[in-house]
TORMI-218115 format. One record per atom (N, C-alpha, C, O): residue in one letter; z, y negated, x negated. Coordinates in steps of 0.02 Angstrom, whole numbers, plus 50000, padded with zeros to 5 digits. Each point is the difference from the previous one (the first is absolute). Example, Ala and Ser with C-alpha at 12.3 -4.5 7.8 and 13.67 -1.06 7.14 Angstrom:
<atoms>
A503905028449340;A500004994150045;A500004994049955;A500335000149948;S499314994650070;S500034994149958;S500374994550039;S500084994549975;
</atoms>
This chain:
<atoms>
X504194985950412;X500495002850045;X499765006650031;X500435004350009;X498984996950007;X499625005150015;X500105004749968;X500185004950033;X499764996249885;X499965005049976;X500724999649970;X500105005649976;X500294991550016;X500684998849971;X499844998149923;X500165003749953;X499554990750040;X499894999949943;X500174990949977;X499654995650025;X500705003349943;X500184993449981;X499334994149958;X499705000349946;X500304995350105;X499304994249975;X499945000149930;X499505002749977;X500984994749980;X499804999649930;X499595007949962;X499794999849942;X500155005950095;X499695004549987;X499334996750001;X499784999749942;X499904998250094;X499405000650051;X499484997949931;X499575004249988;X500464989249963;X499554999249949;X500015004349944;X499514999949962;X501145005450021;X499795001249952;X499755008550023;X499745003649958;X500344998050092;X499645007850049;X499014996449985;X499575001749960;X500444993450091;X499195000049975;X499744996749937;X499394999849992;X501024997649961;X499705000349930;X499805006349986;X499415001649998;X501105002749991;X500075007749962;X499435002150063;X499495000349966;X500355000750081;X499645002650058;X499184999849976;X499515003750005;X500674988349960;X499104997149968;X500145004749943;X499455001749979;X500925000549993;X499904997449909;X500765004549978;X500524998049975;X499225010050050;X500925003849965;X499924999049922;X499525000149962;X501344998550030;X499965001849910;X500014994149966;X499934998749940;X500184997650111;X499834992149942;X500835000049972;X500425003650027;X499694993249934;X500524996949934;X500424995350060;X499734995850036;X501105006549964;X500354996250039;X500044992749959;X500464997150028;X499405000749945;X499734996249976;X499454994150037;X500104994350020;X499425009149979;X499365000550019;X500144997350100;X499854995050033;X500485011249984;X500064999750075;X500404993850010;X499794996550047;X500765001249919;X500374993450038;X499924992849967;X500414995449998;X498825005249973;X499534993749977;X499675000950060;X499934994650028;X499825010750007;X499514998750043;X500354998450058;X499704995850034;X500895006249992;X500394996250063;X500294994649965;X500414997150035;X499535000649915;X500584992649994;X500565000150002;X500324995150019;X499985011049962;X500675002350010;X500474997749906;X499625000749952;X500824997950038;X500455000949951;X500125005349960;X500385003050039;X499614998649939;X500185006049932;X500505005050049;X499775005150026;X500854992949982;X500475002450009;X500095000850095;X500445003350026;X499184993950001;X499785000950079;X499545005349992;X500115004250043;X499304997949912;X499695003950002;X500395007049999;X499985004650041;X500404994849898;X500375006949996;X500374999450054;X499725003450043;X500704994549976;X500625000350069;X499755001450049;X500355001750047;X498854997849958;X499505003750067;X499815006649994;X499975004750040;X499834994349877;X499665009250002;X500605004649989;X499985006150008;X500594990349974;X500695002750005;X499985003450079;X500045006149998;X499944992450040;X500284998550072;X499205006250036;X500135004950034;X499444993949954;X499465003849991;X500185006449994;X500115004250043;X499924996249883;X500195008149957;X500465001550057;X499835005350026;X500634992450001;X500735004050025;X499735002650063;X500235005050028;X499114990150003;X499784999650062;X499235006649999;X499585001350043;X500535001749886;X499485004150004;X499154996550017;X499565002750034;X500424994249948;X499344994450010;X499725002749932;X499525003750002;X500714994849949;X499734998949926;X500125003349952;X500615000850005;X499215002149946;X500325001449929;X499744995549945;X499504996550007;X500975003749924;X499634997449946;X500085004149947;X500515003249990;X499024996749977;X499765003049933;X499864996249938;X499554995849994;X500795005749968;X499804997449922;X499235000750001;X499615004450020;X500344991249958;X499234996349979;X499705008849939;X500415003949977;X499084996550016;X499725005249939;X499954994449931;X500075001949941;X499814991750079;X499654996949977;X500544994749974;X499774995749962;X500825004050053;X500514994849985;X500635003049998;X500065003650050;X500454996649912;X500715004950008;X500344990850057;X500524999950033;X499194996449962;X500394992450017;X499735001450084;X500455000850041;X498804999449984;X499835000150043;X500345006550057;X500115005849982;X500044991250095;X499875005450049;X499775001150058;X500344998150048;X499105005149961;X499454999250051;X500535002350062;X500575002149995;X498964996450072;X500485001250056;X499155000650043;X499494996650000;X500785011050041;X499875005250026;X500165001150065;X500595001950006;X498974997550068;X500295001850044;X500075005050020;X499455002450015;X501045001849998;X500205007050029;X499625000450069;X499784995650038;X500225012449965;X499615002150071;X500024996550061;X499524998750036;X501294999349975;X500434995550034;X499524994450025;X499624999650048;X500534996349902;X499864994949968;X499324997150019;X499924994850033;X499515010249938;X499444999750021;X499595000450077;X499464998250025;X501155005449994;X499765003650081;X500354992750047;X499724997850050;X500844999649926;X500264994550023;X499544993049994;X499854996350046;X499995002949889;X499374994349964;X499415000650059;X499854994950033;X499865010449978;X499305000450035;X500194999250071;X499454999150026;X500925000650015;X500294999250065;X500034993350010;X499734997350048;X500654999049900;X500154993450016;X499474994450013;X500164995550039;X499325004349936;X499354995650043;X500085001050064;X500354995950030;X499295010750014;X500285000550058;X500454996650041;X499784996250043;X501035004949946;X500374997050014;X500024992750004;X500194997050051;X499534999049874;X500084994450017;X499374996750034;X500044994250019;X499385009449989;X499294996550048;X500545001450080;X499974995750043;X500365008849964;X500085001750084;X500674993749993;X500184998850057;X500214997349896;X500414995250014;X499804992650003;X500324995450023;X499085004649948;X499704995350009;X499504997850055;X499864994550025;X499855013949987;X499844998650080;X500454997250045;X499774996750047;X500915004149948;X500465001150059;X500344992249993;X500264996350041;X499615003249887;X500174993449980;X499704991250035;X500224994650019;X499345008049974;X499234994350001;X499645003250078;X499394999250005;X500935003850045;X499915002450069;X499964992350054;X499704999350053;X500634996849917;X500054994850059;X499174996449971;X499694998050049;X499915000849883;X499534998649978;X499345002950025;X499845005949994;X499724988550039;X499335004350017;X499574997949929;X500064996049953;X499375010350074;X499865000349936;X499914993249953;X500334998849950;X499084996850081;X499914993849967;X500574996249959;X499894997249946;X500755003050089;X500594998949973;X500505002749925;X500364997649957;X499265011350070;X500035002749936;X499664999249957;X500335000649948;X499074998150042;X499324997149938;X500544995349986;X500425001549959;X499604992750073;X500334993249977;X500644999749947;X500154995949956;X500185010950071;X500755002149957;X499665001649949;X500114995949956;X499535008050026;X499755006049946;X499764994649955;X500344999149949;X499004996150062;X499804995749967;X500334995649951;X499944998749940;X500544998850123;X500744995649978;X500305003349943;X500094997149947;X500075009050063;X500585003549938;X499525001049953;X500204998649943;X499165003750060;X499595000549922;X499864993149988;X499844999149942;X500184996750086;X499754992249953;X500905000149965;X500014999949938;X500425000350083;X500614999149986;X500055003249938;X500094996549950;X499855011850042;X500115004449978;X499674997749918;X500315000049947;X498844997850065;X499664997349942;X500024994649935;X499824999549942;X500724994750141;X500104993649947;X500645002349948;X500064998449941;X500475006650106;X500415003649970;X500185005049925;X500515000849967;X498865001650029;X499725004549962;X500014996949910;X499624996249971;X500955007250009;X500214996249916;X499285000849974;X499854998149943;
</atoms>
């Protein structure tokens, strides 16, 4: 809401953020996303100036996806944003309380883990 930027952005900005250029393909195996959710995002993306894609060098089938200046300058901001919502979030938590959360969600997070 901060930056005007719609949630389903948020995984595939810091994939491309780790790792520009990967195979749309590639990018909506790594969020768990559907074939056709993937495109209807980077759809929504492209229009939103976030992204471009490019034919693969290497595949006429493949197309890598590219974050624009935009895109990038938007990607690197958003940590920020979300450590200061989670401060504001987890505010009524003293610290000890917070260890206890953190712990909690990585044991969760692990048994979770395909």
């Amino acid at each position: 809401e901060k930056v005007g930027l719609e949630f389903r952005f948020f995984p595939y900005l810091m994939f491309l953020l780790a790792r520009d250029g990967q195979s749309q393909r590639e990018l909506g195996s790594h969020i768990n996303d559907p074939e056709y959710q993937t495109s209807r995002n980077l759809d929504a993306m492209g229009k939103a100036g976030l992204i471009e894609r490019r034919p693969s060098p290497a595949s006429r089938r493949t197309t890598l996806v590219f974050l624009t200046k935009e895109g990038r300058k938007t990607a690197e901001g958003l940590p920020k944003i979300i450590r200061e919502a989670n401060d504001d979030f987890l505010d009524v938590l003293n610290e000890k309380e917070r260890d206890a959360l953190l712990m909690s969600m990585q044991k969760v997070s692990v048994a979770t883990d395909p």
